[in-house]
PDB file of N, CA, C and O in Angstrom:
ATOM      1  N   UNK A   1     -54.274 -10.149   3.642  1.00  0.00           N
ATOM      2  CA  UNK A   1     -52.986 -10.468   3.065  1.00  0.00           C
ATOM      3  C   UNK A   1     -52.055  -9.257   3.220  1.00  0.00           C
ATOM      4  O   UNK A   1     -51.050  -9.476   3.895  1.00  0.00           O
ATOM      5  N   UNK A   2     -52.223  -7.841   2.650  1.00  0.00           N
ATOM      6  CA  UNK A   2     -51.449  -7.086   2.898  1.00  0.00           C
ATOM      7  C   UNK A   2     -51.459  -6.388   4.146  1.00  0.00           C
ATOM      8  O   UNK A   2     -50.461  -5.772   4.518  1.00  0.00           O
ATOM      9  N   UNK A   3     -52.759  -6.448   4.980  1.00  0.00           N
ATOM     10  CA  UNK A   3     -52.659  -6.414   6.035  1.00  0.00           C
ATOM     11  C   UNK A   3     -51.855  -6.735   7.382  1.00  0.00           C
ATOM     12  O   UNK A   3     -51.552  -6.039   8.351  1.00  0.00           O
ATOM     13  N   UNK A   4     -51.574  -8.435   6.952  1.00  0.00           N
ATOM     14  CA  UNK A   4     -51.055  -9.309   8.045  1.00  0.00           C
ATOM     15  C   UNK A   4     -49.262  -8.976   7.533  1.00  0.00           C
ATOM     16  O   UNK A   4     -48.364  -8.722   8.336  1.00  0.00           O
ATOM     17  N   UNK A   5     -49.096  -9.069   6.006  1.00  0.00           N
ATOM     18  CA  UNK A   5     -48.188  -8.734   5.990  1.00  0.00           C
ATOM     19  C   UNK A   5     -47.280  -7.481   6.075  1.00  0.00           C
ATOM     20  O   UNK A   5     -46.152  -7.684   6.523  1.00  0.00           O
ATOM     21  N   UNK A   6     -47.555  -6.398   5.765  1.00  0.00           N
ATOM     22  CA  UNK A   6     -47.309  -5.021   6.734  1.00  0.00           C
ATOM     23  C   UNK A   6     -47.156  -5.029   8.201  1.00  0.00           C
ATOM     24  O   UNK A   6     -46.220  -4.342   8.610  1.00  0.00           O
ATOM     25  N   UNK A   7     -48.010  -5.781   9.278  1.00  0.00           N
ATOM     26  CA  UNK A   7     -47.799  -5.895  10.246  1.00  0.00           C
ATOM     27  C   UNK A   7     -46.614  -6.306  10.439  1.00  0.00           C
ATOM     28  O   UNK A   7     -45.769  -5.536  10.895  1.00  0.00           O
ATOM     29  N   UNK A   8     -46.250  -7.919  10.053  1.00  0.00           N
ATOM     30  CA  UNK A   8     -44.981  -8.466  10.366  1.00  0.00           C
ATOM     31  C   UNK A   8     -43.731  -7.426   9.950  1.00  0.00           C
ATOM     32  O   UNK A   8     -42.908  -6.870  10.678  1.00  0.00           O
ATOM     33  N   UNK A   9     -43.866  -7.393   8.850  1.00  0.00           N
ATOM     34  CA  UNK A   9     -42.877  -6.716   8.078  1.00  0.00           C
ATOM     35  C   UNK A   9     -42.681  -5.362   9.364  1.00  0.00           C
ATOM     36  O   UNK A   9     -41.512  -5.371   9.750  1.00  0.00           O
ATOM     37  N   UNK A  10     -43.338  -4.500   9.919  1.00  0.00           N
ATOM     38  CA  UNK A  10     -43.361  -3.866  11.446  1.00  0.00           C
ATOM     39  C   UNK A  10     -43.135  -4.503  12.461  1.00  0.00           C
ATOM     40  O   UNK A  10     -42.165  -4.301  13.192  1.00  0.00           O
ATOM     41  N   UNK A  11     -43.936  -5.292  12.625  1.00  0.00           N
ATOM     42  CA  UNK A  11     -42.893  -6.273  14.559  1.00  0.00           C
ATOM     43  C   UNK A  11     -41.544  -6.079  14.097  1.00  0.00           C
ATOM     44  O   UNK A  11     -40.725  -5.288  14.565  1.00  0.00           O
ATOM     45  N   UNK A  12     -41.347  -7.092  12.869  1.00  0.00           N
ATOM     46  CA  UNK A  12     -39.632  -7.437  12.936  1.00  0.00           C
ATOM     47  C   UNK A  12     -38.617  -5.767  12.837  1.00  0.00           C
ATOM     48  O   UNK A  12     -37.450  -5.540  13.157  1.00  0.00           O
ATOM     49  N   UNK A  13     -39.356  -5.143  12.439  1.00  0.00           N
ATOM     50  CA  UNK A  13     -38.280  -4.033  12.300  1.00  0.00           C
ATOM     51  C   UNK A  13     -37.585  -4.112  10.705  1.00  0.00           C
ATOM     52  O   UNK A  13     -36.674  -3.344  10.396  1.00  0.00           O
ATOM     53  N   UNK A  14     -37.854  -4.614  10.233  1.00  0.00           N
ATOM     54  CA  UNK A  14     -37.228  -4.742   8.655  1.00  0.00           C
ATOM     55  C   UNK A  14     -37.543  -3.211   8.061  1.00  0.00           C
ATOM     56  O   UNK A  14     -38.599  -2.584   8.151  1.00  0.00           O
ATOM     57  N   UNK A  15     -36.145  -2.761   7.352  1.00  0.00           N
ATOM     58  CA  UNK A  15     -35.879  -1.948   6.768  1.00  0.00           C
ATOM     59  C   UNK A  15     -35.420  -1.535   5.560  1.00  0.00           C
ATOM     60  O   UNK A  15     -35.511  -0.491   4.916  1.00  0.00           O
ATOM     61  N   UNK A  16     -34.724  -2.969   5.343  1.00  0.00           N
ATOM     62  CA  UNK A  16     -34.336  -3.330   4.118  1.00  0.00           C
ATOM     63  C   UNK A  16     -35.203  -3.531   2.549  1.00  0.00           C
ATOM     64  O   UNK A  16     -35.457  -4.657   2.121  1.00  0.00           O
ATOM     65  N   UNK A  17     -35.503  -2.559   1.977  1.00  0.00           N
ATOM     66  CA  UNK A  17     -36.328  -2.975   1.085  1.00  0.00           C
ATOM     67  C   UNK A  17     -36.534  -4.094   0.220  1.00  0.00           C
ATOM     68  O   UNK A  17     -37.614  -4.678   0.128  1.00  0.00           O
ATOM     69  N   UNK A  18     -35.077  -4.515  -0.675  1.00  0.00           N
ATOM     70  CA  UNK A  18     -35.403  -5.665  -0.942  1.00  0.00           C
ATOM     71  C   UNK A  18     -35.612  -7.106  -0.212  1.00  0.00           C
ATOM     72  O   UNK A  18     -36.182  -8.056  -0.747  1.00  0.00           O
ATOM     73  N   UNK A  19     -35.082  -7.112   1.040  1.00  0.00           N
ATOM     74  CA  UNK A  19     -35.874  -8.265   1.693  1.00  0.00           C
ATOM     75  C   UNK A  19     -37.551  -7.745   1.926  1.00  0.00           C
ATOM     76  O   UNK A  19     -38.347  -8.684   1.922  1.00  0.00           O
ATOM     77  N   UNK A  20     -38.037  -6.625   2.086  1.00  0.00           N
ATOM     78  CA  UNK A  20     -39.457  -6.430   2.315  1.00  0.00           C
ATOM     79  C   UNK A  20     -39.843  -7.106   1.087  1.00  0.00           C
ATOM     80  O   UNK A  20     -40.329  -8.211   1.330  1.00  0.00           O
ATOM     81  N   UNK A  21     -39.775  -6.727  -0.531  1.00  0.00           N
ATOM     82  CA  UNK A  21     -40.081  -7.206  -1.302  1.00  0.00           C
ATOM     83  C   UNK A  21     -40.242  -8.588  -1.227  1.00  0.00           C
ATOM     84  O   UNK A  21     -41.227  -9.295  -1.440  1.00  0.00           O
ATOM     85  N   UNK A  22     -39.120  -8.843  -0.893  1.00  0.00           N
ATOM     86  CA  UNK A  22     -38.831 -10.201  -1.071  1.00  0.00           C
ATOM     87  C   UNK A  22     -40.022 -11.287  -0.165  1.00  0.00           C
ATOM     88  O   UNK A  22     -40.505 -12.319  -0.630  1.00  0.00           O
ATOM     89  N   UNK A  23     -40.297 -10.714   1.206  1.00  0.00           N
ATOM     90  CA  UNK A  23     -41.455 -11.087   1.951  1.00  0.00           C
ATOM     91  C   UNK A  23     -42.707 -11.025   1.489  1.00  0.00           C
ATOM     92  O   UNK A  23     -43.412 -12.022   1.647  1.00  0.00           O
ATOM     93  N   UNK A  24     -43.343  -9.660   0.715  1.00  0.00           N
ATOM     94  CA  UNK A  24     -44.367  -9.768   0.072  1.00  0.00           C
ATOM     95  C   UNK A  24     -44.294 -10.274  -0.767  1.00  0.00           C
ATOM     96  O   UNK A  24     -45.446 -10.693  -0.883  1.00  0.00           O
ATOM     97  N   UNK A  25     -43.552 -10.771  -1.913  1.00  0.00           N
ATOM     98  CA  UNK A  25     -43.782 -11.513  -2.815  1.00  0.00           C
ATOM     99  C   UNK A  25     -43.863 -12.950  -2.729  1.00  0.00           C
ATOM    100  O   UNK A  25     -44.411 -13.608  -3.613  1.00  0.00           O
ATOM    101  N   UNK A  26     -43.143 -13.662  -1.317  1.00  0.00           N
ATOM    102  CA  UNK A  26     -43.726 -14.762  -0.847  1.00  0.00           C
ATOM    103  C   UNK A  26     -45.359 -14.750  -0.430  1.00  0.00           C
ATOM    104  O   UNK A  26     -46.231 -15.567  -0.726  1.00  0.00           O
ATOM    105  N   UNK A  27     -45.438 -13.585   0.322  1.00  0.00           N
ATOM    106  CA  UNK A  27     -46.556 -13.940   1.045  1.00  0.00           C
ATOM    107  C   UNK A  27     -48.011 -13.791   0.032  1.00  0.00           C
ATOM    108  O   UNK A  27     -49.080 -14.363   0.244  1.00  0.00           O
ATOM    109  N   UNK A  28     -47.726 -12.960  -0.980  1.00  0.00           N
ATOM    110  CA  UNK A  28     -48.687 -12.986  -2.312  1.00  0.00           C
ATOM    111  C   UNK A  28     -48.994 -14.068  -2.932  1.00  0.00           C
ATOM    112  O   UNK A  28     -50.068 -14.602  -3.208  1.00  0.00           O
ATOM    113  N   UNK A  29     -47.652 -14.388  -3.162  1.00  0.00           N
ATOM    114  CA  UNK A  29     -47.299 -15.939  -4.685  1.00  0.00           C
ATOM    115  C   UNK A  29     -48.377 -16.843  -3.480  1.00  0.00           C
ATOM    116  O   UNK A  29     -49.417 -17.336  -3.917  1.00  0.00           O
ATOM    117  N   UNK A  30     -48.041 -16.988  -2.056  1.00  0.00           N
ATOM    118  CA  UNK A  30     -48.301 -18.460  -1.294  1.00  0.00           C
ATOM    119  C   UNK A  30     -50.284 -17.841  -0.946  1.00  0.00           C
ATOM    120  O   UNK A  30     -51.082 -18.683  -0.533  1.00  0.00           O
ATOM    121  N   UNK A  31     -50.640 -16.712  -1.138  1.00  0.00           N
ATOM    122  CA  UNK A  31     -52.277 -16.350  -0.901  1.00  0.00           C
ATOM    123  C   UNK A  31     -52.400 -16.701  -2.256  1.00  0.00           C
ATOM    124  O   UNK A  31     -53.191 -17.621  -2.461  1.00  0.00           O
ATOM    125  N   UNK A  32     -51.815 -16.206  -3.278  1.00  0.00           N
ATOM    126  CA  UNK A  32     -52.318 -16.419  -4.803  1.00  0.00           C
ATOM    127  C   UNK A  32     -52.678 -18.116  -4.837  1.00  0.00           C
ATOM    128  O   UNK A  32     -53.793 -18.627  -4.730  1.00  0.00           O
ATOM    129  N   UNK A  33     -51.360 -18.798  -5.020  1.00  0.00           N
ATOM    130  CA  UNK A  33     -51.834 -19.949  -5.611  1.00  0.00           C
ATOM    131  C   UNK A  33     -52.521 -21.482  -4.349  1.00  0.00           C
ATOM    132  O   UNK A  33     -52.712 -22.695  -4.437  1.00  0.00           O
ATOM    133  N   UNK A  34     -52.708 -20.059  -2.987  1.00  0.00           N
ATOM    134  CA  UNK A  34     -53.643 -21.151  -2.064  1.00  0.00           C
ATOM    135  C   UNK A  34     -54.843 -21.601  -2.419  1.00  0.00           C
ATOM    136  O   UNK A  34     -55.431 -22.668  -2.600  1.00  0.00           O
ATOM    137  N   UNK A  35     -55.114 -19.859  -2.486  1.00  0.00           N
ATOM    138  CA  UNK A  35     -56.577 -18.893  -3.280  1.00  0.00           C
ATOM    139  C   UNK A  35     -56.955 -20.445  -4.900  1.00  0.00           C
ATOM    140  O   UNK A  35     -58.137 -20.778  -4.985  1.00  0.00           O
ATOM    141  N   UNK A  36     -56.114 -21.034  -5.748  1.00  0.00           N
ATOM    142  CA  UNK A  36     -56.346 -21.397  -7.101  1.00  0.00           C
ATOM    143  C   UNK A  36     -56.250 -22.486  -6.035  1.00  0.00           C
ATOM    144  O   UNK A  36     -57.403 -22.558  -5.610  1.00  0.00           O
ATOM    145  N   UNK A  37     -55.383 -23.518  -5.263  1.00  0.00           N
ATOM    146  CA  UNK A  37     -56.099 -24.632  -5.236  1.00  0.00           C
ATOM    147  C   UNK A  37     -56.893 -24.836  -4.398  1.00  0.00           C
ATOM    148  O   UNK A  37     -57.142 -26.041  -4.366  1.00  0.00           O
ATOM    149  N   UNK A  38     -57.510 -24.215  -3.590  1.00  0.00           N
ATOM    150  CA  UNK A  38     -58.683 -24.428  -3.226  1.00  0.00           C
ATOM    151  C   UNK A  38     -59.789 -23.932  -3.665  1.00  0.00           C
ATOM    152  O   UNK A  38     -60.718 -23.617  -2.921  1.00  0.00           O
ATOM    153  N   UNK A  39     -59.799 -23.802  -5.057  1.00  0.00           N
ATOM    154  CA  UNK A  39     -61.008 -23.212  -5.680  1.00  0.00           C
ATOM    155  C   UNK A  39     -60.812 -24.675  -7.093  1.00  0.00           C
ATOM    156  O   UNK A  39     -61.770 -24.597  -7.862  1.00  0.00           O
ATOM    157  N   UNK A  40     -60.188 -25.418  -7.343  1.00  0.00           N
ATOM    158  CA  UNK A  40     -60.030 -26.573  -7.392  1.00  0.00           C
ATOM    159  C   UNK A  40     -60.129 -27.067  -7.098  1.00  0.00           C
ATOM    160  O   UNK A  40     -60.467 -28.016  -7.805  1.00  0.00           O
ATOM    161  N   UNK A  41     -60.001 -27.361  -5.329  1.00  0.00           N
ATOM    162  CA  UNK A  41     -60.852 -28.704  -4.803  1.00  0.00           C
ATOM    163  C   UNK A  41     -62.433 -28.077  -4.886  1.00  0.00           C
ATOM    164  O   UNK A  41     -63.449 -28.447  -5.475  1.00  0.00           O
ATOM    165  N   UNK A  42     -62.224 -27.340  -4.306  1.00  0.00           N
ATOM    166  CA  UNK A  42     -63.810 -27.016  -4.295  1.00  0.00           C
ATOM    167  C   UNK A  42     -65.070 -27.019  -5.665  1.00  0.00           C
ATOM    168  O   UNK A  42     -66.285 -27.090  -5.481  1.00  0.00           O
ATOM    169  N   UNK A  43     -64.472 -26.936  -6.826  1.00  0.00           N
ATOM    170  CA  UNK A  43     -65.061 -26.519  -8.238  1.00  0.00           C
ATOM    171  C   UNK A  43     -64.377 -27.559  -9.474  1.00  0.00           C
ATOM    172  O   UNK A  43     -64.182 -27.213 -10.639  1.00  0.00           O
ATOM    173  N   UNK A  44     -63.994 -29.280  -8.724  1.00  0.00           N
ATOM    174  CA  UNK A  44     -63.402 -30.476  -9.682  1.00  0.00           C
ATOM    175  C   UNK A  44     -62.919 -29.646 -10.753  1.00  0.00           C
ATOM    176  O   UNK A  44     -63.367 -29.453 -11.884  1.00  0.00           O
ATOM    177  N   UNK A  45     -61.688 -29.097 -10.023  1.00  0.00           N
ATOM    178  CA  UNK A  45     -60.552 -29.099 -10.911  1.00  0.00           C
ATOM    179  C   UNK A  45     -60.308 -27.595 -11.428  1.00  0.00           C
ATOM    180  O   UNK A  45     -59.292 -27.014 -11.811  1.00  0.00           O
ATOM    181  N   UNK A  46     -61.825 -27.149 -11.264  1.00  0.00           N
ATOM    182  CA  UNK A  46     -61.445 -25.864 -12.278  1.00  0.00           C
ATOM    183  C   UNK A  46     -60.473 -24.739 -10.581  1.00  0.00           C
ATOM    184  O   UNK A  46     -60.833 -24.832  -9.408  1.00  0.00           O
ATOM    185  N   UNK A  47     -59.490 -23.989 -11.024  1.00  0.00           N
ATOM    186  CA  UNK A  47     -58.778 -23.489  -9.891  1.00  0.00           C
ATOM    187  C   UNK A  47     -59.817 -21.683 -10.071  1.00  0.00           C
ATOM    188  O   UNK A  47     -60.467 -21.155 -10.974  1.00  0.00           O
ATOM    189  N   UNK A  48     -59.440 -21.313  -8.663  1.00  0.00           N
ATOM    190  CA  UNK A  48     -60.665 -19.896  -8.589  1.00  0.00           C
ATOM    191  C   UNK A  48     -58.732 -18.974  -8.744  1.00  0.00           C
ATOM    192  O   UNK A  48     -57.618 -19.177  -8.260  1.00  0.00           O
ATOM    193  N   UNK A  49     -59.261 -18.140  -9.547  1.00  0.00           N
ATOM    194  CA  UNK A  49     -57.840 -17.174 -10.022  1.00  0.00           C
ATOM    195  C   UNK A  49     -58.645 -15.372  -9.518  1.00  0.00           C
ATOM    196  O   UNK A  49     -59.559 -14.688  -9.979  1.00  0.00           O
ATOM    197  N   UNK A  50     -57.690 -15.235  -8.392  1.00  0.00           N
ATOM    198  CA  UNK A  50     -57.626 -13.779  -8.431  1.00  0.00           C
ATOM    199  C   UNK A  50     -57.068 -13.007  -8.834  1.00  0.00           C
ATOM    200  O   UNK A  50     -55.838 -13.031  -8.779  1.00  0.00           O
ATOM    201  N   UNK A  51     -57.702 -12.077  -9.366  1.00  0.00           N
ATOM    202  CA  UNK A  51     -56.638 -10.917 -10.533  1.00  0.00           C
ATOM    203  C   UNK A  51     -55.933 -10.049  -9.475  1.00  0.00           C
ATOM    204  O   UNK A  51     -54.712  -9.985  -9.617  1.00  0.00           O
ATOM    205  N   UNK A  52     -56.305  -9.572  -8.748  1.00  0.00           N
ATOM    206  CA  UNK A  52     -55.900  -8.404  -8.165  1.00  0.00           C
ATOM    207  C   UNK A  52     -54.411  -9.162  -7.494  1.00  0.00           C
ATOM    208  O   UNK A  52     -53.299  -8.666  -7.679  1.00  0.00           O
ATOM    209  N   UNK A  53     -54.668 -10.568  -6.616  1.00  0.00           N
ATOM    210  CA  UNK A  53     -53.519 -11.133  -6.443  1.00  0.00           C
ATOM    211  C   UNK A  53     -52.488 -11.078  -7.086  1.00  0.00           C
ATOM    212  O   UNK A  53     -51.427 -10.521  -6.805  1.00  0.00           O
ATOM    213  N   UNK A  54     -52.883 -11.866  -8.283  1.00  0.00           N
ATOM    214  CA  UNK A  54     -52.266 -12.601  -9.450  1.00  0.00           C
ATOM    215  C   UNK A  54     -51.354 -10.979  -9.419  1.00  0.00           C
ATOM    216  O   UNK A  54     -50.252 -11.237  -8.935  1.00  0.00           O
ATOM    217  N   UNK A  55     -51.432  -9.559  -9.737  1.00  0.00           N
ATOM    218  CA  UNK A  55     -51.111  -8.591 -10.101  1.00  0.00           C
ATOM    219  C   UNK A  55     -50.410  -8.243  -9.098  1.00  0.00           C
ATOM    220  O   UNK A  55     -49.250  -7.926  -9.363  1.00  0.00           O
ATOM    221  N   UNK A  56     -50.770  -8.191  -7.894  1.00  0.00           N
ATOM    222  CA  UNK A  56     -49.701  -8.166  -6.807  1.00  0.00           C
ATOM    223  C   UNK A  56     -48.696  -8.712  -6.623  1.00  0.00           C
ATOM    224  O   UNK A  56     -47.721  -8.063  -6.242  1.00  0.00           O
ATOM    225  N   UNK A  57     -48.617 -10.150  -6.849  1.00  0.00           N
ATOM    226  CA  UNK A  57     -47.721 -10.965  -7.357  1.00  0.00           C
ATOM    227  C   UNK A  57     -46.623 -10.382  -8.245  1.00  0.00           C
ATOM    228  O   UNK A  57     -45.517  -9.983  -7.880  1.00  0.00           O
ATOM    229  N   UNK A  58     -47.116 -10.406  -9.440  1.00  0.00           N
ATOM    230  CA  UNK A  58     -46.361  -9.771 -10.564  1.00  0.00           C
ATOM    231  C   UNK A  58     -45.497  -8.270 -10.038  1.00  0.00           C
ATOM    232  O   UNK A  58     -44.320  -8.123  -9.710  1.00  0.00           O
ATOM    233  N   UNK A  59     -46.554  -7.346 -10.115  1.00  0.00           N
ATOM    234  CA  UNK A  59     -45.619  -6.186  -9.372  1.00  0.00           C
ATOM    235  C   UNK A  59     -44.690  -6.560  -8.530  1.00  0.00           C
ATOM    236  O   UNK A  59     -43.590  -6.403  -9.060  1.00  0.00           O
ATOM    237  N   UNK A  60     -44.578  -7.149  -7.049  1.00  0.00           N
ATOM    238  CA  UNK A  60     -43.118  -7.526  -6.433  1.00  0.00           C
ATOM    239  C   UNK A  60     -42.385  -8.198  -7.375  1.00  0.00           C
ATOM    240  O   UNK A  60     -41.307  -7.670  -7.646  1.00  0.00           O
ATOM    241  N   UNK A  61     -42.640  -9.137  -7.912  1.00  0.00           N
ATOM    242  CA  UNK A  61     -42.050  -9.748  -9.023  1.00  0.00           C
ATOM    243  C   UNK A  61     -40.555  -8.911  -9.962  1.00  0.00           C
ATOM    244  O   UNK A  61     -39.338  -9.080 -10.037  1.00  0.00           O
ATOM    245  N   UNK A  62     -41.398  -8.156 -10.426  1.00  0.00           N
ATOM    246  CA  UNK A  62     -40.978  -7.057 -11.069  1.00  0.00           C
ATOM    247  C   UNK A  62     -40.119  -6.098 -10.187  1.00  0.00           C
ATOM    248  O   UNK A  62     -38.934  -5.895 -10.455  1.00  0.00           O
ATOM    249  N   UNK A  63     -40.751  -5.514  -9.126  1.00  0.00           N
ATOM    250  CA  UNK A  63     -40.051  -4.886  -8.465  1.00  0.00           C
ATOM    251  C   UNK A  63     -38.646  -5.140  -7.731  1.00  0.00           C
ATOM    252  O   UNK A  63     -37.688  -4.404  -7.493  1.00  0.00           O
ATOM    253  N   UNK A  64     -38.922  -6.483  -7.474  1.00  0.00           N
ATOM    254  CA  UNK A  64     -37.349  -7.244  -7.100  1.00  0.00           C
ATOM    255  C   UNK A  64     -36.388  -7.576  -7.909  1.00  0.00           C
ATOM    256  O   UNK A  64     -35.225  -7.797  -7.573  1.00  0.00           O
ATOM    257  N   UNK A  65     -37.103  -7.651  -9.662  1.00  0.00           N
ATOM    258  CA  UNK A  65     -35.739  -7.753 -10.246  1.00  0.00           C
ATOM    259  C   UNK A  65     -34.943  -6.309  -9.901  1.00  0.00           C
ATOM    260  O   UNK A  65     -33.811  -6.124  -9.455  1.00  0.00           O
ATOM    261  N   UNK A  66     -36.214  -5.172 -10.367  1.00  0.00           N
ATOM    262  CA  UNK A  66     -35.751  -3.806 -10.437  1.00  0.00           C
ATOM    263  C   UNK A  66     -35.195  -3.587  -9.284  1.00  0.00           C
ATOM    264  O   UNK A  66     -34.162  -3.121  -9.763  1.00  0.00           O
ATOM    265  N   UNK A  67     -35.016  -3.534  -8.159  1.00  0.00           N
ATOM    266  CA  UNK A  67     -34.105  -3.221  -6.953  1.00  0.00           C
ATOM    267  C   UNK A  67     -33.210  -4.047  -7.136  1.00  0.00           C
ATOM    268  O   UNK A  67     -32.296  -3.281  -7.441  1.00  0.00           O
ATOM    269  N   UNK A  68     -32.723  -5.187  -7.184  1.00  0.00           N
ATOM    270  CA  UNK A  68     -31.758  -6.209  -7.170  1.00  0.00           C
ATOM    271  C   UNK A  68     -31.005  -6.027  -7.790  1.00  0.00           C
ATOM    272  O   UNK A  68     -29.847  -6.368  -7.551  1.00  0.00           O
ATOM    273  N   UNK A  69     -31.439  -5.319  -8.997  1.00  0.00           N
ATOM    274  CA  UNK A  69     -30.435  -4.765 -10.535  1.00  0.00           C
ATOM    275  C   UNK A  69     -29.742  -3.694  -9.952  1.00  0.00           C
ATOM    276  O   UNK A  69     -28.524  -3.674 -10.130  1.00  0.00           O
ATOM    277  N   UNK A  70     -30.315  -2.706  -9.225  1.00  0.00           N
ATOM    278  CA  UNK A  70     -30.119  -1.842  -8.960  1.00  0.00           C
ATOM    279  C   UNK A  70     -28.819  -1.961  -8.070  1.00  0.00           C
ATOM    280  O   UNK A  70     -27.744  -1.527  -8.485  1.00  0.00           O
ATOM    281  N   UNK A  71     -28.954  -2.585  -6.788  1.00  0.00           N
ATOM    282  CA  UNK A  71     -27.872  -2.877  -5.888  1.00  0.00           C
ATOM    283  C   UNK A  71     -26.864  -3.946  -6.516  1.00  0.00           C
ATOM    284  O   UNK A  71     -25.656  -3.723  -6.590  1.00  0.00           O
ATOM    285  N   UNK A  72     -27.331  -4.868  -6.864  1.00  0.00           N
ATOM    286  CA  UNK A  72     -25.890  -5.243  -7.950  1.00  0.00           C
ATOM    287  C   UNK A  72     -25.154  -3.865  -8.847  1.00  0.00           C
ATOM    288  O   UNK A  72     -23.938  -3.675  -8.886  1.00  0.00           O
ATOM    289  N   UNK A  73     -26.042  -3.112  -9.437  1.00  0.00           N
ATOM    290  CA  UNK A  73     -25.332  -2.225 -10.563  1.00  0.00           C
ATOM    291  C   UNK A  73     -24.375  -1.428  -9.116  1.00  0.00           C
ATOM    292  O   UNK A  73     -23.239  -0.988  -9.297  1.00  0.00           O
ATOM    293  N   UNK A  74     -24.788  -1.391  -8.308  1.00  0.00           N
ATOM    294  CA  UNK A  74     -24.316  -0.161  -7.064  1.00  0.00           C
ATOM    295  C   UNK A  74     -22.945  -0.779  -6.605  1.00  0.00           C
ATOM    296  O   UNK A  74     -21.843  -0.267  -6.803  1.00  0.00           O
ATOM    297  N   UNK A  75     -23.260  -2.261  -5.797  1.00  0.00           N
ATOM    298  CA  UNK A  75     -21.979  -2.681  -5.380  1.00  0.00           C
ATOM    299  C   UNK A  75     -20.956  -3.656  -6.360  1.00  0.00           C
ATOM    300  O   UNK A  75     -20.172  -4.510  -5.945  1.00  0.00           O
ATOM    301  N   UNK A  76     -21.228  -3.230  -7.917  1.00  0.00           N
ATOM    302  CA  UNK A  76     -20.402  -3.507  -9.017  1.00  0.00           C
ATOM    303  C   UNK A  76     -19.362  -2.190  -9.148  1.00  0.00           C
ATOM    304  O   UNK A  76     -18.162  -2.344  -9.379  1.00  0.00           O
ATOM    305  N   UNK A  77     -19.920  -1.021  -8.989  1.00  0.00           N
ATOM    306  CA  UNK A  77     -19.038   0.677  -8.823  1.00  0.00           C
ATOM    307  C   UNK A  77     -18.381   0.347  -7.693  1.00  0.00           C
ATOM    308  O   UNK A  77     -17.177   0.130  -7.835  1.00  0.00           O
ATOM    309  N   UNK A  78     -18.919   0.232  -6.416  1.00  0.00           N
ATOM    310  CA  UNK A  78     -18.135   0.305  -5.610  1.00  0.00           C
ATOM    311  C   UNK A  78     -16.711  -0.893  -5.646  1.00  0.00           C
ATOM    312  O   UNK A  78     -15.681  -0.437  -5.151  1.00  0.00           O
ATOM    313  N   UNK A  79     -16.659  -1.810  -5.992  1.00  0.00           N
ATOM    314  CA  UNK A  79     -15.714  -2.565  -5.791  1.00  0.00           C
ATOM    315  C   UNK A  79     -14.725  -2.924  -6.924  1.00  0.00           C
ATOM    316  O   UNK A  79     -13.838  -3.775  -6.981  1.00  0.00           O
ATOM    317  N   UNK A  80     -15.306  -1.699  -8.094  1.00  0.00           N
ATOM    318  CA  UNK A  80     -14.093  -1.212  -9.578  1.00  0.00           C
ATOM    319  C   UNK A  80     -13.086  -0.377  -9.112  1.00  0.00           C
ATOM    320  O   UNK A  80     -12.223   0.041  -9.885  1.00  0.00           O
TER     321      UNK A  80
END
């Protein structure tokens, strides 16, 4: 997972941090809750939950409000 995604995030040339965020936190949320339903089909119903995901998740999560705030607070100065 963070493997494949670091790579891409390198081919494309992305530099932009909050779109990087923004990529890992897709590509987490969509391993996280693949990871729960197929541990639901597999285990009638009960879903298989990874923590370490689940936490990866959260951190970009978090981290994108915190940058996003950030560049809003930035290009709110610039255009007073």
């Amino acid at each position: 997972m963070l493997a494949l995604t670091s790579a891409y995030i390198k081919a494309r040339g992305i530099e932009d941090e909050i779109r990087k965020t923004q990529i890992r936190l897709v590509s987490y949320a969509l391993s996280f809750f693949a990871q729960a339903a197929m541990g639901a089909v597999k285990q009638n119903g009960v879903p298989y939950i990874n923590y370490p995901g689940g936490d990866a998740v959260a951190k970009e999560l978090v981290s994108l409000f915190v940058k996003s705030k950030k560049r809003t607070y930035l290009l709110g100065k610039e255009t007073e």
